[in-house]
C-alpha positions as CSV (number, residue, x, y, z in Angstrom):
1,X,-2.1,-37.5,-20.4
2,X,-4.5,-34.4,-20.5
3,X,-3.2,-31.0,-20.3
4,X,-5.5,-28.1,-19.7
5,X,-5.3,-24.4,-19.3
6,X,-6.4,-22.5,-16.5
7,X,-10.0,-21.6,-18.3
8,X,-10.4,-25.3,-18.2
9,X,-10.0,-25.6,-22.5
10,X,-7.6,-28.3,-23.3
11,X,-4.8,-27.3,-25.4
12,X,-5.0,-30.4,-27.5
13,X,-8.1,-29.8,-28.9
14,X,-7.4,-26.7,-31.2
15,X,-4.6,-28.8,-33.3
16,X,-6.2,-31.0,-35.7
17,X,-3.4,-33.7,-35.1
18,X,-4.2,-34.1,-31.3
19,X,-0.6,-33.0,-30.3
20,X,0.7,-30.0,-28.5
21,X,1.7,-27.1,-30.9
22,X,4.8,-24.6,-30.1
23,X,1.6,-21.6,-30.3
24,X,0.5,-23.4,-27.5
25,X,3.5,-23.7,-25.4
26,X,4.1,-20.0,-25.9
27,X,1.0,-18.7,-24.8
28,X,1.0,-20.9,-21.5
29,X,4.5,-19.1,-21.2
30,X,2.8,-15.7,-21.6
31,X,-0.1,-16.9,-19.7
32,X,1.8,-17.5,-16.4
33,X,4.5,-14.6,-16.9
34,X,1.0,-12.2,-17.0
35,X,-0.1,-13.9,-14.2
36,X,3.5,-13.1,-12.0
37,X,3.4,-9.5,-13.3
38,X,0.2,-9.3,-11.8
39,X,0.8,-10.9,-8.5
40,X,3.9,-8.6,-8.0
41,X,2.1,-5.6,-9.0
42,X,-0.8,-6.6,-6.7
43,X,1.4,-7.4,-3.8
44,X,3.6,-3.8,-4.0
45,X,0.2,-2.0,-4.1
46,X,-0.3,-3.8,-1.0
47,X,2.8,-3.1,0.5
48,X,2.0,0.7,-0.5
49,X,-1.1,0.5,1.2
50,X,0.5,-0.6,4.2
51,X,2.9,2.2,4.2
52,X,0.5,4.6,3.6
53,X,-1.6,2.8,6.8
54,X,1.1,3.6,8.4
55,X,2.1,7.1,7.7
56,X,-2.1,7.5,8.3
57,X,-1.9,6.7,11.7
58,X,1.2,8.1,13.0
59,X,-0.3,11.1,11.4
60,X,-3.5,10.5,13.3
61,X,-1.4,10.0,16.7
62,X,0.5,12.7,16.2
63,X,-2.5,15.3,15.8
64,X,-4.4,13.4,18.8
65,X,-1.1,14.8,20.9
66,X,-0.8,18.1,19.6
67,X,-4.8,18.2,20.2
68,X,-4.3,17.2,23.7
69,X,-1.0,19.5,24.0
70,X,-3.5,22.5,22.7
71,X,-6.5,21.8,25.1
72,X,-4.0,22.0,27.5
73,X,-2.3,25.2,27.0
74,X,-5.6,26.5,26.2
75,X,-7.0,25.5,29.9
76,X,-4.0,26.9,31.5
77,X,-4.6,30.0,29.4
78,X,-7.6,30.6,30.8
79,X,-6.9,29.9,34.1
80,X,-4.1,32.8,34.2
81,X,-6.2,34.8,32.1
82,X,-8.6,34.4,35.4
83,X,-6.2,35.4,37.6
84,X,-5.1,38.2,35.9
85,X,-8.6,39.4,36.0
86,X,-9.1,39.1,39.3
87,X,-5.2,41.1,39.9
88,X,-7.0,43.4,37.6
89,X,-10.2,43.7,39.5
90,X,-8.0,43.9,42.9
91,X,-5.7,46.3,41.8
92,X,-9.0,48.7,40.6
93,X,-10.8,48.3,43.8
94,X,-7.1,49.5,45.7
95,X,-6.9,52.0,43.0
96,X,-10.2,53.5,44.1
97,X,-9.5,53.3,48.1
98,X,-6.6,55.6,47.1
99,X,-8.2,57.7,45.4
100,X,-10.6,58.1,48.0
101,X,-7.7,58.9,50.9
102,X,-5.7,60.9,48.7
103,X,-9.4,63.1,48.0
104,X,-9.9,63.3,52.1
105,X,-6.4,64.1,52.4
106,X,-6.5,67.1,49.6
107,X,-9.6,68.4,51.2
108,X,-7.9,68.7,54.3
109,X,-5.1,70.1,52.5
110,X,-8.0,72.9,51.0
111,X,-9.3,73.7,54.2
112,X,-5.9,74.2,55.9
113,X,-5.0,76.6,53.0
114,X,-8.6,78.0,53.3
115,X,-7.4,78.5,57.4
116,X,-3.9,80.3,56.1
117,X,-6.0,82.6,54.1
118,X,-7.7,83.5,57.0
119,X,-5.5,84.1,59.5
120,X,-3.4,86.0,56.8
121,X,-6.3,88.5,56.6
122,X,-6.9,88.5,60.1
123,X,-2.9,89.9,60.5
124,X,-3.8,92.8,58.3
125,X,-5.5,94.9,61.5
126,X,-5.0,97.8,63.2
127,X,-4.8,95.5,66.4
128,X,-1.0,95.2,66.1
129,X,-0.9,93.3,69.2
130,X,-3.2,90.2,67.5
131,X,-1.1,90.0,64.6
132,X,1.6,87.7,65.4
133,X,-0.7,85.3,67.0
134,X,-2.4,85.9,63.3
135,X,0.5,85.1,61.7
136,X,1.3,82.1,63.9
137,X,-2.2,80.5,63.2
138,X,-1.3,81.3,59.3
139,X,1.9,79.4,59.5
140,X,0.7,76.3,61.4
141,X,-2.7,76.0,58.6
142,X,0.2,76.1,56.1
143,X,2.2,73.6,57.3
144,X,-0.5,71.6,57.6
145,X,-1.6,72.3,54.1
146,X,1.7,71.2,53.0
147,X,1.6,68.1,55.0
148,X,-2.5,67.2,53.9
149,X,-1.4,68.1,50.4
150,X,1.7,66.1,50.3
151,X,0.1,63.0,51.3
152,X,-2.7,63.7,48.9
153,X,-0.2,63.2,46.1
154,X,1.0,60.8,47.3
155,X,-2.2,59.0,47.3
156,X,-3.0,60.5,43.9
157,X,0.6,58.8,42.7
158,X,-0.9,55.3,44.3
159,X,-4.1,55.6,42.7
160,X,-2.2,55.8,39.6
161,X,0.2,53.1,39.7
162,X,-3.0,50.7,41.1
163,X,-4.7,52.0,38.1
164,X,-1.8,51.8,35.7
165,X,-1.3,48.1,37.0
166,X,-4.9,46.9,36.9
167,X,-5.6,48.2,33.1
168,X,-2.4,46.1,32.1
169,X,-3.6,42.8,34.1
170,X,-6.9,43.0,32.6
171,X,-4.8,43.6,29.2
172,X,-2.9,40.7,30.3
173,X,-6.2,38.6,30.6
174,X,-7.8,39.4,27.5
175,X,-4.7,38.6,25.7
176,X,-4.2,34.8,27.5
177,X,-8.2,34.6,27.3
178,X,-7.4,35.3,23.2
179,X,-4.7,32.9,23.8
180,X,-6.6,30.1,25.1
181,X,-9.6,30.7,22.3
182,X,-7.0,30.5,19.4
183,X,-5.5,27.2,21.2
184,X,-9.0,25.9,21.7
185,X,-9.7,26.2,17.6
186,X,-6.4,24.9,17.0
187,X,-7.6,21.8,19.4
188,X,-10.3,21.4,17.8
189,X,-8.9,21.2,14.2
190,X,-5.9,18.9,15.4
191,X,-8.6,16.9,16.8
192,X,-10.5,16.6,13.6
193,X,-7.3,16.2,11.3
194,X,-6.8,13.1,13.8
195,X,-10.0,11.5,13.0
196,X,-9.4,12.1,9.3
197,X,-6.0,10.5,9.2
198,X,-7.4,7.8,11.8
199,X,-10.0,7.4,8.9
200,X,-7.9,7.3,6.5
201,X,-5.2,5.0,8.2
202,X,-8.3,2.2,8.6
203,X,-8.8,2.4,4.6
204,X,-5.6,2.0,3.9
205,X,-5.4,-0.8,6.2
206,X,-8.8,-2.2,4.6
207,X,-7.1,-1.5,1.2
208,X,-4.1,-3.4,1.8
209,X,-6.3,-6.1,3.2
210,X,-7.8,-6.3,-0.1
211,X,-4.6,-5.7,-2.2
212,X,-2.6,-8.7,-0.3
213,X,-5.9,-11.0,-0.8
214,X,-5.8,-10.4,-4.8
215,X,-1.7,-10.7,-4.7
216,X,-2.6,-14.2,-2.8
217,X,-5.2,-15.0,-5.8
218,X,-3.0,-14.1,-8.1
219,X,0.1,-16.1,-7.1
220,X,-2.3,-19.3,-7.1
221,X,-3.5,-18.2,-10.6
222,X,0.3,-17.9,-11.9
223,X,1.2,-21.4,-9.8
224,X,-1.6,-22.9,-11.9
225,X,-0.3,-21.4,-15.2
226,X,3.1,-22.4,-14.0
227,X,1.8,-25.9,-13.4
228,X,-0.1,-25.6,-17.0
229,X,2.9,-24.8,-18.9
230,X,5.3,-27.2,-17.2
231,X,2.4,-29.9,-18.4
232,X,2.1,-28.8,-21.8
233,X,6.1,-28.5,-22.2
234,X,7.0,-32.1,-21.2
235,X,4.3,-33.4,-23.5
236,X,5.7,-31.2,-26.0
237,X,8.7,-32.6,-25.6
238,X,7.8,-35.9,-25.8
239,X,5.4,-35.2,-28.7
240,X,9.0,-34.0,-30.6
241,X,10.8,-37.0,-29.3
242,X,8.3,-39.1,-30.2
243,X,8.3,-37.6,-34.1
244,X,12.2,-37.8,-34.4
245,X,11.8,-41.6,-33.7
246,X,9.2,-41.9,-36.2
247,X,11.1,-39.7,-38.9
248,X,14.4,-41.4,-37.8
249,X,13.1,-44.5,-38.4
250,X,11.3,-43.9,-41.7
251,X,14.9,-42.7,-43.1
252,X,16.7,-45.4,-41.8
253,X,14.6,-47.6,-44.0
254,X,14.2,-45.3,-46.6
255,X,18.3,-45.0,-46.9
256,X,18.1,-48.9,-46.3
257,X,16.1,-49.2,-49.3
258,X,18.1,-46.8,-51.6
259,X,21.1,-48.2,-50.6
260,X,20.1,-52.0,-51.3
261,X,18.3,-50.5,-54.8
262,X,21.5,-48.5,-56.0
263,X,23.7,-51.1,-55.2
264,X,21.4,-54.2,-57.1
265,X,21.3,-51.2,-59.9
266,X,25.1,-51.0,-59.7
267,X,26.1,-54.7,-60.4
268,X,23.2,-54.9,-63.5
269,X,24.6,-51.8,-64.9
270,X,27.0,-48.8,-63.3
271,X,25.6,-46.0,-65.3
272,X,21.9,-46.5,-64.1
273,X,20.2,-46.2,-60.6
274,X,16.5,-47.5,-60.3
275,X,14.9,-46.8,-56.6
276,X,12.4,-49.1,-55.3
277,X,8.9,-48.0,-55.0
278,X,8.5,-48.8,-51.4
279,X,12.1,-46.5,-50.5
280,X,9.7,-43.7,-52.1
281,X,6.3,-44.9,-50.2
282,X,8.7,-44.7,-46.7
283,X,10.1,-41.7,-48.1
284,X,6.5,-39.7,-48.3
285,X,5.5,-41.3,-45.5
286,X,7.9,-40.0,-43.7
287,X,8.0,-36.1,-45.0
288,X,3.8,-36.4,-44.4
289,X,5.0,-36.5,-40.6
290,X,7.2,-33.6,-40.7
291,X,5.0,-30.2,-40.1
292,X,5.4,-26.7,-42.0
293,X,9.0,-25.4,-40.6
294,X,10.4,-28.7,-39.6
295,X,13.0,-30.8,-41.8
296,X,14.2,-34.3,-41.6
297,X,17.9,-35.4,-41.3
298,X,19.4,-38.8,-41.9
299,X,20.9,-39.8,-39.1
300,X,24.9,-39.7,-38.3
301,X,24.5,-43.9,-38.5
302,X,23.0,-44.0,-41.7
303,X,25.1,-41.5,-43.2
304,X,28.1,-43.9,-42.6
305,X,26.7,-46.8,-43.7
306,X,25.2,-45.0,-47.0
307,X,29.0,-43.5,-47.7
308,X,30.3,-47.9,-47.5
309,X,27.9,-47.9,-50.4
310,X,29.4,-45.6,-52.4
311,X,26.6,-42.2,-51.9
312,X,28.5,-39.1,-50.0
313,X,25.6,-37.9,-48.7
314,X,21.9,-39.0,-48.2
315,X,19.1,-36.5,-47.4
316,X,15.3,-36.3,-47.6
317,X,14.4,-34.1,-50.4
């Protein structure tokens, strides 16, 4: 079976022996656990972008309204604004016909008291007999003096309130035309804030396009690694399993061998022990297996079977 990583490289190849190293295995492991952290991290920016899509375009929405609120208000400003000018403009041109009647009224008023005068003068004669018709002539100019003067002021006190009225329609208008300028300028800049968040809102949306694309990469990258490592662990495995049969065996017939040798030593002579040189060949064969970090152990089995023989305990030095 051939294992490679995701650059392509087999893992095999950097060990001298051919076999899987634990190195190996662990950088696989860090391999595809880089490859997760990037996927996640790739698919919350994405999610982020989304959100901030979002937010972009109810923004953009939201000014388009208030835009479309403002032009409004802005339009019916200045169409109140018109009509208080032309209340305005109506209420100078009534101004100005009372003004006129109350001026021919007070000139008839003048010449009435001009009359009075007259008459008054006239009384002051030696003609005794004229002067009460003097005097009556005097009275009658004056009450119509009175009268012509009267309605004078009261045209005067129209002319005034006409007046009065238009200057504060035509205030009125400039302030809704005002009014309707300032709500135009806000239009306008709610309409341009809506085409910057509408602008913004399709980046974003671009953006997250682009973010849930690498997130997609990136999971296929870490179900590759994932893939990878599971290879390069089961042929790990195996590669162990397959070494604890070997060493297993190579102690079984080394302890075989020291057993058979001690016990052939035993009946010549019980206070010497000669091992055969083959038990030592099996038993360096055996250790060459083993790599730096690992130890052999005798086997449960042969333990036994070495203790029937009179040893306690048999290990590989």
């Amino acid at each position: 079976m051939s294992v490679t990583d995701p650059s392509g490289h087999s893992p095999s190849s950097s060990s001298g022996s051919g076999g899987v190293t634990a190195g190996q295995v662990a950088a696989a492991a860090a391999r595809a656990a880089a490859a997760h952290a990037k996927a996640a991290a790739a698919e919350a920016a994405a999610r982020a972008a989304e959100a901030a899509a979002f937010v972009a375009s109810a923004a953009a929405h939201s000014a388009a309204a208030l835009a479309r609120l403002l032009n409004s208000a802005a339009a019916r400003a200045r169409e109140l604004a018109a009509k208080a000018a032309q209340l305005a403009a109506a209420a100078f041109r009534k101004a100005s016909a009372e003004l006129a009647v109350a001026v021919a009224w007070q000139d008839l008023a003048d010449a009435e008291w001009a009359a009075a005068k007259a008459d008054a003068e006239k009384a002051k004669t030696w003609e005794v007999w004229k002067i009460p018709g003097y005097l009556r002539a005097a009275a009658a100019a004056t009450a119509k003096a009175l009268y012509d003067e009267g309605r004078a002021g009261l045209g005067y006190i129209a002319y005034r309130a006409l007046e009065a009225a238009g200057f504060a329609l035509r205030g009125i208008a400039d302030t809704l035309a005002g009014a309707a300028q300032v709500a135009e300028l806000a239009a306008k800049g709610a309409a341009k804030a809506s085409d910057v968040a509408d602008r913004m809102a399709d980046a974003a949306a671009r953006t997250a396009q682009t973010l849930a694309a690498v997130a997609a990469q990136q999971e296929a990258i870490a179900a590759q690694d994932d893939s990878v490592l599971a290879g390069l662990t089961a042929a790990y495995a195996r590669q162990l399993a397959h070494k604890a049969v070997k060493i297993a065996s190579a102690v079984v017939r080394a302890a075989a061998n020291i057993a058979e040798d001690a016990a052939t030593s035993a009946a010549e002579d019980s206070s010497e022990v000669l091992l055969d040189t083959s038990a030592v060949r099996a038993q360096s064969t055996a250790a060459s297996l083993l790599k730096p970090g690992e130890c052999a152990v005798i086997c449960s089995t042969v333990e036994r079977e070495a203790a029937e023989q009179g040893f306690s305990q048999c290990r590989l030095a």
